[in-house]
N, C-alpha and C positions, 0 to 999 in steps of 0.2 A: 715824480709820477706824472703820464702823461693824461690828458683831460680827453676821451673820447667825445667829439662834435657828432659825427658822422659814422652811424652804424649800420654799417651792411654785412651782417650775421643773421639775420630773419630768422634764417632755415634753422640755427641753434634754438633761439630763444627769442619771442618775443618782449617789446616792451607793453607791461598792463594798461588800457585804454581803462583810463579814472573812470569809466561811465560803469564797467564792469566792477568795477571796484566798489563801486557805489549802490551797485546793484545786492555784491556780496555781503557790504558791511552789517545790516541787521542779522545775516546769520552766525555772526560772529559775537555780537553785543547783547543782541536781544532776544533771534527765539534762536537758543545755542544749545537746545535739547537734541536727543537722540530720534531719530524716523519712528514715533508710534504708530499703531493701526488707531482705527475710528473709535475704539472701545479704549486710551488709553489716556493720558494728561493732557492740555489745550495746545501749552507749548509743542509737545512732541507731534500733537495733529499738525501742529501749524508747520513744523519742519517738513514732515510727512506730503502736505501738501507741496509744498517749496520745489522737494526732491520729485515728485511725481511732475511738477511741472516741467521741470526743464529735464526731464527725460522724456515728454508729450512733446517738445521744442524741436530737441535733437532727432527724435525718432522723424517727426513729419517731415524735417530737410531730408532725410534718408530716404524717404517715401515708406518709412517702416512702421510696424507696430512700436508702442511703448512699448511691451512686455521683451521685445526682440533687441532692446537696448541695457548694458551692462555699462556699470557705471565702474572705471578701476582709475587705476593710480597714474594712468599715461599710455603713453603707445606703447614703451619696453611691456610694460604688465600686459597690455591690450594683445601684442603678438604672442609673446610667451603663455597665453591664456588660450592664443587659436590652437598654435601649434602643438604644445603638450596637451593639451587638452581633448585633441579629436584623436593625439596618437593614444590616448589612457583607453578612451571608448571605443578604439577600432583596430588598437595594434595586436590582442588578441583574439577578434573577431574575424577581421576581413584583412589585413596583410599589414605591412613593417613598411612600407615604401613610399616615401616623400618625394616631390619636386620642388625646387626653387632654380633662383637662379645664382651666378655668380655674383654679381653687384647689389644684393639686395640689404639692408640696413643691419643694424648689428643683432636688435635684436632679432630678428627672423635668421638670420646666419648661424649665431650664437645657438639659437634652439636648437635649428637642424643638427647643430654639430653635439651638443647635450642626447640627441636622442640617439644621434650614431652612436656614442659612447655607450649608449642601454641595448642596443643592437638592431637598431634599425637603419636600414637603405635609404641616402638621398643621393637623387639625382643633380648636380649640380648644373643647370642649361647655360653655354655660354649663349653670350649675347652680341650685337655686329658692330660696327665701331660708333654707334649712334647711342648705342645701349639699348638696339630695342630685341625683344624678343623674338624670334622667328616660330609661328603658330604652328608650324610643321614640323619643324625639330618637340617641340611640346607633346604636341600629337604621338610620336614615334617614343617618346620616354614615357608613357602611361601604359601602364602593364596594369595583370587584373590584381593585382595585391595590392597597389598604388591608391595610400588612403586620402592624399590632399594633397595641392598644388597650391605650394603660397607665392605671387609676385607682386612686387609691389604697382602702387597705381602710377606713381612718377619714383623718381631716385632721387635722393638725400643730395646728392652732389653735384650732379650736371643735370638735372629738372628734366630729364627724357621722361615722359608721359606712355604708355605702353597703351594696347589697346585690350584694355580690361574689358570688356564686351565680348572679343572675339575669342578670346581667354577663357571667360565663363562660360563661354556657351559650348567650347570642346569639353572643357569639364565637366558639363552637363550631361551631355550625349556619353558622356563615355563611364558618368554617373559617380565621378570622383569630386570630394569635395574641395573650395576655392577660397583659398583666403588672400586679400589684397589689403597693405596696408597705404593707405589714404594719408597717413600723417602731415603728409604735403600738399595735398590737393582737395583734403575737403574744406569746403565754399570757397576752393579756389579754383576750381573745377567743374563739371559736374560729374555728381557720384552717387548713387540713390541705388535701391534695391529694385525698382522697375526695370531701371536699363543696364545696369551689371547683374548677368546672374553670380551673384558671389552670395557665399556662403557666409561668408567671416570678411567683416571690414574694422579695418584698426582706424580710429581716429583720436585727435589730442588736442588740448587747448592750447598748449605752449606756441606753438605756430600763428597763432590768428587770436595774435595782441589777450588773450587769455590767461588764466592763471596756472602756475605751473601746477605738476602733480596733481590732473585731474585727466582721466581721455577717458573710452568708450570704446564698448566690441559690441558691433551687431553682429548677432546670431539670428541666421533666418531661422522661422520655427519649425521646428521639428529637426533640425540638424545637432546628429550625434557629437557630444563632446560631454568632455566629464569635469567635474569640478576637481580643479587641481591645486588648492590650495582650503586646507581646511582650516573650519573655526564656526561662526556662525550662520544662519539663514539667509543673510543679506542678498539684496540684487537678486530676486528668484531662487534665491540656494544655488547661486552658478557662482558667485564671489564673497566668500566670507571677508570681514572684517567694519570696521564703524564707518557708515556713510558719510563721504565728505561734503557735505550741504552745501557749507560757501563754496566750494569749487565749483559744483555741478550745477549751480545756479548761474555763477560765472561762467562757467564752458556755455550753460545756453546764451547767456546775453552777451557774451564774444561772437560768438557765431550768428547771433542775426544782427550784429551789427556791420559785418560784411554785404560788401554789395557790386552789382556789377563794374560798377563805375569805378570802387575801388580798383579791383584785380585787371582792367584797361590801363587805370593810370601806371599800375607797377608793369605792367606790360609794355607800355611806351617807355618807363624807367632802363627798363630790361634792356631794349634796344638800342636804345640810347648807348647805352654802356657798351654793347655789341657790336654793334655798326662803327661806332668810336674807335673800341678799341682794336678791332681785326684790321682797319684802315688806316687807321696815324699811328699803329705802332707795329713795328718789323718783326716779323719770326715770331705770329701767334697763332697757336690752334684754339677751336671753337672745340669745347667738349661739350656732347650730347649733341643732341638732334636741333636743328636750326629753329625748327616751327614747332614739331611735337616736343615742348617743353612748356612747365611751369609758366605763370606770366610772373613771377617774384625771383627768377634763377638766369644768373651769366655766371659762366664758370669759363674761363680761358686761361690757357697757359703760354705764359709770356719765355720763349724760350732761351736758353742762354744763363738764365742766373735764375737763385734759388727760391722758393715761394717764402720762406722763413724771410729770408733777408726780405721782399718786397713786402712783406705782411709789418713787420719792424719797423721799415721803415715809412709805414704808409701811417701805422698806432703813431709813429713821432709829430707827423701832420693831423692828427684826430682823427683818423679813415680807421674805422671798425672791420677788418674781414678775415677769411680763412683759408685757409692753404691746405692742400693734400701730400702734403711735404711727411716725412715722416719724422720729423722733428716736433711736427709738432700733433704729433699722433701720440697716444697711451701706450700704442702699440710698439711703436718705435718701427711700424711699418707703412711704406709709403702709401698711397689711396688704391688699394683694392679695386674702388671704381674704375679709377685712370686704366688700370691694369687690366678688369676686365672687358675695356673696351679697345685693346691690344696698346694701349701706351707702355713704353716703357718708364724706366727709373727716373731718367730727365725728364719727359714729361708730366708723369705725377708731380714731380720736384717741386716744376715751376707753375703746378697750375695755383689760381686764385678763384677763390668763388665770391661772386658777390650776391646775397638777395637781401629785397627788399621788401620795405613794410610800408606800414600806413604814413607813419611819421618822416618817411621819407620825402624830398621834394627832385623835381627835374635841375633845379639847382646843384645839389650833391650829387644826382649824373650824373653832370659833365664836372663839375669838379675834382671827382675820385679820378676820372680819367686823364684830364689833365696831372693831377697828383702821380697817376703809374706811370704815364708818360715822362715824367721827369726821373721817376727815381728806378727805372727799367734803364735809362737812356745813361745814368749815371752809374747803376750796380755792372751796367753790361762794360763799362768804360777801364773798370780795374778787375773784373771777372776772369779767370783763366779762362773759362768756357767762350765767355764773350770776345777775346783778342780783341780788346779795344773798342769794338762796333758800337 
């Protein structure tokens, strides 16, 4: 078994900052009661508060109300919550018709395609080879039935950052609802309910050194959506089931312990690895946008040889990352993204993505890249693709 040193997976999963940890353990040990109101046991007030705190936390970075903050199980729950949810309250009312885009994350894919199955209209928008959106083609796919337009704020795979501002505000004017998920770019970005008008933002702890199976749906007030999963009163009666205390205490002390300085330094990481690797190594494309991207996301495709084999043999040197190979997809199908941004089969193959996190250093930069530089320059040496090069 090999000993991972160096993990550049970010975008999967964070590793938990002890600090957060530290912050969660009393709701774990000590006050491990259920969210009372003011009228009920001391323990459960004191959860009660706990919970109401660190959704006052999350809400203010959003520039939101607490009450406009739900508390769910992550981002999959968090988008599955916008999007079936405004379709329950409005696909009898005011029409069946969705937009998204092609490259968007599974779960907001997954949805749209659940709702096409119950018979409802989505619009699929492609996107240019950067992955970004064009506000015009948008424009032109909004019809008066058209109940929501979900795009995300950045992409899972190549860090393309989209311009959620210009986004909401066509949505606006044209009085259709918006939901963006953020799972990438909140406090690594800015994202807040002032300057995006969106309607529905999905955010998650798992990204930004937090714990897993905790994230969050802002709902601006007054926008229609129905509760779609039944049980108890929980979270404003928008999300049945028992409040995860230690999480959502952890999701807020994750999140304000991000800082500018942080998301700079993975920005210079980022580049690093970029400028590296387009330059000292032959036959590589940049996927996503050069600038409108993540500061935590390099995604290149080294071409000629497979992202499996390069992911393989990078895990043998302790190099943690991930490939849009479809080997090593669930799907058994290559990266959708690659594809939506017109790559073909080889290119999806051979991309690699790397992002980074906190625990990361400029060290492991340049080291991973030295590391791909060797094992690109060797896989490409006995590759049929490669002939030798």
């Amino acid at each position: 078994m090999f000993e991972t040193s160096v993990y550049l997976d970010n975008a999967s999963s964070t590793r938990l900052d002890e600090r957060v940890m530290e912050a969660m353990k009393p709701y774990f040990f000590e006050v491990y009661a259920v969210a009372t109101s003011e009228f009920g046991y001391s323990m459960g007030i004191e959860a009660k508060e706990a919970l109401t705190g660190a959704r006052e936390k999350l809400a203010g970075m959003l520039r939101a109300g607490p009450e406009e903050v739900v508390f769910t199980s992550g981002s999959t729950e968090s988008s599955n919550m916008a999007i079936k949810g405004v379709a329950l309250a409005l696909g009898k009312k005011k029409g069946r018709h969705i937009i998204t885009t092609k490259i968007e994350d599974f779960p907001v894919l997954h949805s749209a395609r659940a709702l096409e199955r119950d018979g409802f209209e989505v619009t699929y928008l492609e996107v240019d080879g950067d992955g970004i959106v064009d506000p015009d083609r948008l424009g032109e796919a909004i019809r008066k039935e058209t109940i929501l337009v979900s795009i995300q704020h950045a992409n899972q795979e190549i860090g393309t950052v989209q311009d959620v501002e210009a986004i909401g505000q066509i949505c606006m004017d044209r009085h259709v609802l918006f939901h963006t998920d953020a799972t990438h770019t909140f406090r690594r970005l800015p994202i807040d309910a002032d300057r995006v008008p969106a309607d529905l933002i999905t955010i998650s702890a798992h990204t930004i050194h937090g714990p897993r199976g905790v994230g969050g749906l802002y709902i601006r007030e007054k926008t229609p959506i129905a509760k779609w999963m039944d049980g108890g009163y929980q979270e404003f009666d928008r999300r049945a089931g028992l409040e995860n205390i230690p999480g959502a205490v952890g999701f807020a002390a994750a999140a304000e312990l991000v800082t500018f300085d942080e998301n700079e330094r993975l920005r210079s990481m980022r580049d690093r690895i970029l400028d590296r690797a387009l330059t000292e190594i032959s036959a590589t494309t940049l996927n996503g946008h050069r600038e409108k991207r993540t500061p935590q996301n390099a995604n290149v495709t080294f071409h000629l040889v497979e992202g499996e084999s390069i992911t393989l043999h990078l895990d043998m040197r302790g190099f943690a990352v991930s490939t849009g190979s479809a080997c090593f997809s669930r799907s058994l199908e290559a990266s959708h993204v690659i594809a939506g941004i017109g790559g073909d089969h080889e290119r999806a193959h051979g991309s690699v993505r790397f992002t980074l996190g906190r625990y990361n250093t400029m060290e492991e930069a340049n080291a991973v890249v030295d590391a791909i530089s060797e094992v690109v320059k060797s896989l490409r040496k006995i590759s049929p693709l490669g002939k030798g090069k």
